[in-house]
Backbone as ProteinMPNN parsed JSONL, in Angstrom:
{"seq_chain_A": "XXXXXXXXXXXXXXXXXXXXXXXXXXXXXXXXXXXXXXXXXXXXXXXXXXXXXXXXXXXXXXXXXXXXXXXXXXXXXXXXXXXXXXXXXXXXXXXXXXXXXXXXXXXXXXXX", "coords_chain_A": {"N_chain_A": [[-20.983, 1.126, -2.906], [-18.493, -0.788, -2.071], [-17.722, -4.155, -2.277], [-15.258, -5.147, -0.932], [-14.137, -5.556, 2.299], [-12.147, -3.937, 3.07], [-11.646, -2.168, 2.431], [-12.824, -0.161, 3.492], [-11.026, 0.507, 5.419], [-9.444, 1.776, 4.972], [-7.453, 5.14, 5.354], [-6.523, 8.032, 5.058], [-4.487, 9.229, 7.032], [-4.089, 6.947, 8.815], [-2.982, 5.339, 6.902], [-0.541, 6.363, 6.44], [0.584, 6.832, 9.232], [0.909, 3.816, 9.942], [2.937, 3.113, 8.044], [4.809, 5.139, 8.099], [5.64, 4.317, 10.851], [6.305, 1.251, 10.646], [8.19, 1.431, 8.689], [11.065, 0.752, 8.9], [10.893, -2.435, 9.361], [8.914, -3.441, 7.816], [10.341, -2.919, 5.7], [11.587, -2.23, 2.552], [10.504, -3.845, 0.355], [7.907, -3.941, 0.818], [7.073, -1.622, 1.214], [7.621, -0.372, -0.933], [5.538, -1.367, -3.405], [3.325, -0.333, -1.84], [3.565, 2.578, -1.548], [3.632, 3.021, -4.91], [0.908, 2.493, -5.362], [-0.619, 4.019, -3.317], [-0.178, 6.705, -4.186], [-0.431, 6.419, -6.879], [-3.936, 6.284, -6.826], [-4.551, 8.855, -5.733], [-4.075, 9.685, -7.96], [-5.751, 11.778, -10.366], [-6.412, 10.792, -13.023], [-6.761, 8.158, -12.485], [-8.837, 5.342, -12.871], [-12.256, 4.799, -11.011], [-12.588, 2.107, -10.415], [-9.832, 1.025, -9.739], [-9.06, 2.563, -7.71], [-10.4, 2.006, -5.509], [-9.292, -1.142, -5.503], [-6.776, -0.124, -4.603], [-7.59, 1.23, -2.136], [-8.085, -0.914, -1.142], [-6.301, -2.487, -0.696], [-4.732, -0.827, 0.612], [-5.977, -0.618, 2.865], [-6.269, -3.126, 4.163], [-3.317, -3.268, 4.206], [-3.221, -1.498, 6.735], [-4.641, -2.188, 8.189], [-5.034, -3.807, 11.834], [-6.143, -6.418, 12.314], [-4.944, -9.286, 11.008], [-3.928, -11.813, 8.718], [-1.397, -13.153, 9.241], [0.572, -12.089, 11.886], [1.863, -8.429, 12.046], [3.266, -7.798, 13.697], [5.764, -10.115, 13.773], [8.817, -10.08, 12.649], [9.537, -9.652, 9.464], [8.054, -12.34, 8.505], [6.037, -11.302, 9.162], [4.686, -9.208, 7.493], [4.985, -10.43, 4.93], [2.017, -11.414, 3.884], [0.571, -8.967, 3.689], [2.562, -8.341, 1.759], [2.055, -9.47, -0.318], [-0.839, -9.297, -0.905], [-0.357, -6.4, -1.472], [1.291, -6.838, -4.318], [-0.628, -8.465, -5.682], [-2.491, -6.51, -5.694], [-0.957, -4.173, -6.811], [-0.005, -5.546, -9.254], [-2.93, -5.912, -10.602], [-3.775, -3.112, -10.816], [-1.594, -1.929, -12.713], [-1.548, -0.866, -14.816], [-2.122, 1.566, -14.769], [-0.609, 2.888, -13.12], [1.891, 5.281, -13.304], [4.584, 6.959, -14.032], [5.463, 9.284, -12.534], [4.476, 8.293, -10.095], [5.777, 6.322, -9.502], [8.358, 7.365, -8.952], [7.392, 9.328, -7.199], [7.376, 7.61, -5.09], [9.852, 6.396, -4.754], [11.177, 8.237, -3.993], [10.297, 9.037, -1.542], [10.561, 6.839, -0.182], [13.779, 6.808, -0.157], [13.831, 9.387, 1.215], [13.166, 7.847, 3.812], [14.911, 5.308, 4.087], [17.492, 6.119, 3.63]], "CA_chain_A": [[-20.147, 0.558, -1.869], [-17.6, -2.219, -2.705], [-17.677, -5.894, -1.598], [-14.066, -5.284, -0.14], [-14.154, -5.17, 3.735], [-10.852, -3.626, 3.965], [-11.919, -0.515, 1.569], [-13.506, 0.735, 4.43], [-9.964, 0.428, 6.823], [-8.331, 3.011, 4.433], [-7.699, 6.596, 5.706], [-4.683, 8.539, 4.353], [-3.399, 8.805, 8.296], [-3.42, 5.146, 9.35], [-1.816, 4.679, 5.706], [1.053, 7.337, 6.259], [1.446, 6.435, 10.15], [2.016, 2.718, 9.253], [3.994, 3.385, 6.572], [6.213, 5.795, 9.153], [6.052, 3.884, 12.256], [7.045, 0.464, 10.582], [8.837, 1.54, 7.606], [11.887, 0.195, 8.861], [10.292, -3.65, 9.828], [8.391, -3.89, 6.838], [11.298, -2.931, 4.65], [10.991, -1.367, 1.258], [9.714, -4.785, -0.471], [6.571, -3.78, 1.062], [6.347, -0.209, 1.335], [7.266, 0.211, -2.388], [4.218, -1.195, -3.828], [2.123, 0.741, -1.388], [3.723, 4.233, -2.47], [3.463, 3.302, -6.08], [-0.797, 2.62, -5.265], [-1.094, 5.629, -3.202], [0.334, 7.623, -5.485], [-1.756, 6.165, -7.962], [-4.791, 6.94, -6.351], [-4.425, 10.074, -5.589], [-4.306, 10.976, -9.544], [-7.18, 12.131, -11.395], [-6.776, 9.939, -13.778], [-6.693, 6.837, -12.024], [-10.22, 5.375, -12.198], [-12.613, 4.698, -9.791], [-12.823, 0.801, -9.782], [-8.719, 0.507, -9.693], [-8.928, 3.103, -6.794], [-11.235, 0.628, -4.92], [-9.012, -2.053, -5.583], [-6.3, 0.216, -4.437], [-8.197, 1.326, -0.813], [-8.683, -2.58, -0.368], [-4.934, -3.581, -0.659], [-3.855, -0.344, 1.143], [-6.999, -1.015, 4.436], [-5.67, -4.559, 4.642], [-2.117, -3.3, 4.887], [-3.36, -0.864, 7.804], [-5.809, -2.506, 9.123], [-4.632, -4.59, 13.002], [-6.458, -7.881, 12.174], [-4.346, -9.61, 9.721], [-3.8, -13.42, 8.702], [0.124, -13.132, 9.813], [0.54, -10.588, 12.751], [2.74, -7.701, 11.874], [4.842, -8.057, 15.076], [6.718, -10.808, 14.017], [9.847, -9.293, 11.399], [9.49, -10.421, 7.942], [7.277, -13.385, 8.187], [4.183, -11.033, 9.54], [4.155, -8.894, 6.398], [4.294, -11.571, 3.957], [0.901, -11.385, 3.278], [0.443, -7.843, 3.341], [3.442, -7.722, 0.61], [1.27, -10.864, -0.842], [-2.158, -8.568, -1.212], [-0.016, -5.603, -2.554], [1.653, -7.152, -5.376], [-1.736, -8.853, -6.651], [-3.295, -4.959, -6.184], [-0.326, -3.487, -8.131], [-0.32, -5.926, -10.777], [-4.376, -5.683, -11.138], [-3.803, -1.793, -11.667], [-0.471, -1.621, -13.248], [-1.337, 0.328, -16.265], [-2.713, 3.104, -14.091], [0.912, 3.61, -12.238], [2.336, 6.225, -14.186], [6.257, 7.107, -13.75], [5.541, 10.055, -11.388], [4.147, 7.945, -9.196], [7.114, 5.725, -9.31], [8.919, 8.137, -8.916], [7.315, 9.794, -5.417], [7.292, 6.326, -4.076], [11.135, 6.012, -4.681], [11.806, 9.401, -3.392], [9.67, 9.202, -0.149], [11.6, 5.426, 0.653], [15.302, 7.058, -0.229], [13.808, 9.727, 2.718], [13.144, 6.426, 4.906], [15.707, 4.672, 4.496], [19.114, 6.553, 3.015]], "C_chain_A": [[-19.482, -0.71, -2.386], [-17.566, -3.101, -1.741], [-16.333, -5.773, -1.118], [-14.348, -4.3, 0.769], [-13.295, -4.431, 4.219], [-10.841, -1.814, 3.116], [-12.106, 0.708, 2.394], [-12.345, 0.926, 5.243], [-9.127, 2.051, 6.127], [-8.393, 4.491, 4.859], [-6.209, 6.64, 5.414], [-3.449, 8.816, 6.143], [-3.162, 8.13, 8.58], [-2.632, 4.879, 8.21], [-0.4, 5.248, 5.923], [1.528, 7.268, 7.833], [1.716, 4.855, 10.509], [3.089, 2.586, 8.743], [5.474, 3.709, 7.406], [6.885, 4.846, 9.866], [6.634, 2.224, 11.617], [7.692, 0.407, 9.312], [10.23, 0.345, 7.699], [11.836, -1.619, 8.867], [9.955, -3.955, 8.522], [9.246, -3.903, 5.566], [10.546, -2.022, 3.318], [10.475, -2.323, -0.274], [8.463, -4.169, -0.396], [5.756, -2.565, 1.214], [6.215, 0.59, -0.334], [5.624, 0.094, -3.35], [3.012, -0.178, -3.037], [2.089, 1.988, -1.533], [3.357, 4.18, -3.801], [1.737, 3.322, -6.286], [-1.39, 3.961, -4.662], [-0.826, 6.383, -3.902], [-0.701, 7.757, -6.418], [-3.264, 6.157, -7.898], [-5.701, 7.75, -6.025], [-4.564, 11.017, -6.971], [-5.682, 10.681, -9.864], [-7.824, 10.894, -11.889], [-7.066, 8.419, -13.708], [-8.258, 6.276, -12.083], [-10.213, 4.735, -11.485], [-12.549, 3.004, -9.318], [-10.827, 0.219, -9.251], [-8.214, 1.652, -8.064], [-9.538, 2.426, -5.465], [-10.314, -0.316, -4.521], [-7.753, -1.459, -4.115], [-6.278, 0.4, -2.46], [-8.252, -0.013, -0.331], [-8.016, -2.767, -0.073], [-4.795, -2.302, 0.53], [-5.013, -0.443, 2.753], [-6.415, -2.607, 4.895], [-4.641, -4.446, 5.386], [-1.962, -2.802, 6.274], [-3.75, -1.173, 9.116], [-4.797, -3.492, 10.76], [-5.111, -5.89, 12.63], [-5.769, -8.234, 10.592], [-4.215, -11.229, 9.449], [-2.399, -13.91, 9.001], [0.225, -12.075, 10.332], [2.083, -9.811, 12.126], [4.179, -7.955, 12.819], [5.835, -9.007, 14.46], [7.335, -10.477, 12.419], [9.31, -9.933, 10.31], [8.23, -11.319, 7.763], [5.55, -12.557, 8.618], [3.798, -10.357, 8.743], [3.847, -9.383, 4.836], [2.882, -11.46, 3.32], [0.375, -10.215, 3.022], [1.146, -7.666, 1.9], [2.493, -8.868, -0.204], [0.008, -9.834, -1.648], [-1.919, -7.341, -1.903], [0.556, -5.875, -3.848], [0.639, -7.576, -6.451], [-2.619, -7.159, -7.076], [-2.787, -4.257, -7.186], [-0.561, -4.525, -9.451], [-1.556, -6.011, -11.492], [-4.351, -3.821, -11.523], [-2.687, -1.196, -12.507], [-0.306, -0.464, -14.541], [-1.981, 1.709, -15.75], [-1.536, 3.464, -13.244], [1.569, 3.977, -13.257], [4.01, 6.329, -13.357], [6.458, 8.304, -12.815], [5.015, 9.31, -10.46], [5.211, 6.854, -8.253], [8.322, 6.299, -8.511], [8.789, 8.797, -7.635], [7.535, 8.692, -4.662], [8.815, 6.574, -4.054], [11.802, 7.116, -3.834], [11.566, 9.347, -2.03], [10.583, 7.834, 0.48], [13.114, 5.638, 0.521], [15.042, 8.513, 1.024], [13.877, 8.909, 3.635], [14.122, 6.212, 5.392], [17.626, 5.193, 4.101], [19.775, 7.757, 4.206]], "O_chain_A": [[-20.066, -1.533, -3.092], [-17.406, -2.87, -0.542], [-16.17, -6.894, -0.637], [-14.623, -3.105, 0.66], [-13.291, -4.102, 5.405], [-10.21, -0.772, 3.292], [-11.813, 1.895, 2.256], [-12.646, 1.773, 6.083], [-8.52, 2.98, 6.66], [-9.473, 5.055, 4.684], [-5.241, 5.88, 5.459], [-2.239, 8.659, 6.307], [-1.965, 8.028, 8.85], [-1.605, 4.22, 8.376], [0.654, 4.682, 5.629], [2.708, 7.567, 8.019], [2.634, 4.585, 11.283], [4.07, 1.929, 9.091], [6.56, 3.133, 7.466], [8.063, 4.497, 9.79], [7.625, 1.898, 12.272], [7.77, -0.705, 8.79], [10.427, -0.594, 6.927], [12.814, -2.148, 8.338], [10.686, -4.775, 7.967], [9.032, -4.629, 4.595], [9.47, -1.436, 3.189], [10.202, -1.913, -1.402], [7.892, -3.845, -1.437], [4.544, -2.366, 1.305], [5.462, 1.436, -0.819], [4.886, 0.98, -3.779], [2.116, 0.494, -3.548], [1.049, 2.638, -1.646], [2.729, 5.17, -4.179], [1.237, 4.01, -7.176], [-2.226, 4.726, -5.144], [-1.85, 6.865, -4.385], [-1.497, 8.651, -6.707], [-3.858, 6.016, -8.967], [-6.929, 7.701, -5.962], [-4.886, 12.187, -7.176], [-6.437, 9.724, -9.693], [-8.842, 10.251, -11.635], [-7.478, 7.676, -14.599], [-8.993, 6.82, -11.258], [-9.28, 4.087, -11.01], [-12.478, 2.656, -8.139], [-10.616, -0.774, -8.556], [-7.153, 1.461, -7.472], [-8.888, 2.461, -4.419], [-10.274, -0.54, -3.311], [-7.708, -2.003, -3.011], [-5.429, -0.039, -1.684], [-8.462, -0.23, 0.862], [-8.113, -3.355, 1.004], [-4.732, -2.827, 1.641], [-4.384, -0.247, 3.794], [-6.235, -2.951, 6.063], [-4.475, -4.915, 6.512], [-1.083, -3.22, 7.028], [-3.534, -0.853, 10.285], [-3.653, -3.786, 10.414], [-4.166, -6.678, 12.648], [-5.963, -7.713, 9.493], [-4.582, -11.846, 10.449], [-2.24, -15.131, 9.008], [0.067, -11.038, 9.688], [3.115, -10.417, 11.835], [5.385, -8.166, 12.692], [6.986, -8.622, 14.671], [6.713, -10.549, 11.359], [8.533, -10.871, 10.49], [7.415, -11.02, 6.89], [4.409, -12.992, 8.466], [2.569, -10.368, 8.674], [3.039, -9.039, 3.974], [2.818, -11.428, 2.092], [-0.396, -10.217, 2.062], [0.595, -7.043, 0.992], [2.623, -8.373, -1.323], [0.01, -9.689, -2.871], [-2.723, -6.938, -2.744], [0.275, -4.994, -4.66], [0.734, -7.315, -7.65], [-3.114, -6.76, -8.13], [-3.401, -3.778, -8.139], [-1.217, -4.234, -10.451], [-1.562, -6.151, -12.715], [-4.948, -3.403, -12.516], [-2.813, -0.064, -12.974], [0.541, 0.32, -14.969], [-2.235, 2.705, -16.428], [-1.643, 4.526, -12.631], [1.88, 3.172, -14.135], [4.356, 5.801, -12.3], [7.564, 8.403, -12.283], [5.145, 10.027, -9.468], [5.383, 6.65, -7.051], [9.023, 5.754, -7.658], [9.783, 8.925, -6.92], [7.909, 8.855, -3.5], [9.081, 7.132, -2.989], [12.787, 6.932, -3.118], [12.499, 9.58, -1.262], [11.2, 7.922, 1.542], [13.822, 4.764, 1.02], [16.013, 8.732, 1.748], [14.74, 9.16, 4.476], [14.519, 6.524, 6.515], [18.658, 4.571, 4.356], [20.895, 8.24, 4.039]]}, "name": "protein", "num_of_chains": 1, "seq": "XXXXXXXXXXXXXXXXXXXXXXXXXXXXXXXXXXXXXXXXXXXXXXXXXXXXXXXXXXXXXXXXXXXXXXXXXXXXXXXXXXXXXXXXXXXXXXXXXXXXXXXXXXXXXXXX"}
């Protein structure tokens, strides 16, 4: 079991009806890193402690208790986009270019 509280918030539906329901709010600063982690995840090859890391950043982003409420535009995901950027750049060499790659595709469904 991992010392991150927010490991436990992660489920692939609260991640993908977040994702949906405030795609547009949160923008694609903040949804990109979280496609390029799920993604990355999801592979094989990804190991298990950067998948961890991965469940932590993406239960935080899900989770309702946050340290800047979502509700308010821009300034309430700040820290969400804050906790994904430190997650991607702690697993960076485990995001492969297909993963890049679904993320970019699934946010040009979003938003194009």
């Amino acid at each position: 079991m991992s010392d991150n509280p927010f490991e436990n918030e992660f489920t692939d539906d609260g991640f993908w009806n977040k994702a949906r329901k405030y795609a547009r709010i949160a923008g694609e600063s903040v949804l990109e890193p979280a496609l390029k982690m799920y993604y990355a995840a999801q592979d094989p090859d990804t190991p298990a402690w950067a998948r961890t890391t991965v469940y932590g950043a993406l239960g935080y982003f899900i989770t309702p208790i946050d340290a800047i409420p979502d509700i308010s535009p821009f300034v309430g995901y700040s820290d969400d986009l804050g906790v994904l950027v430190a997650a991607t750049a702690a697993i960076a060499a485990y995001i492969k270019k297909e993963h890049t790659d679904k993320a970019k595709a699934k946010l040009t469904e979003w938003f194009d």
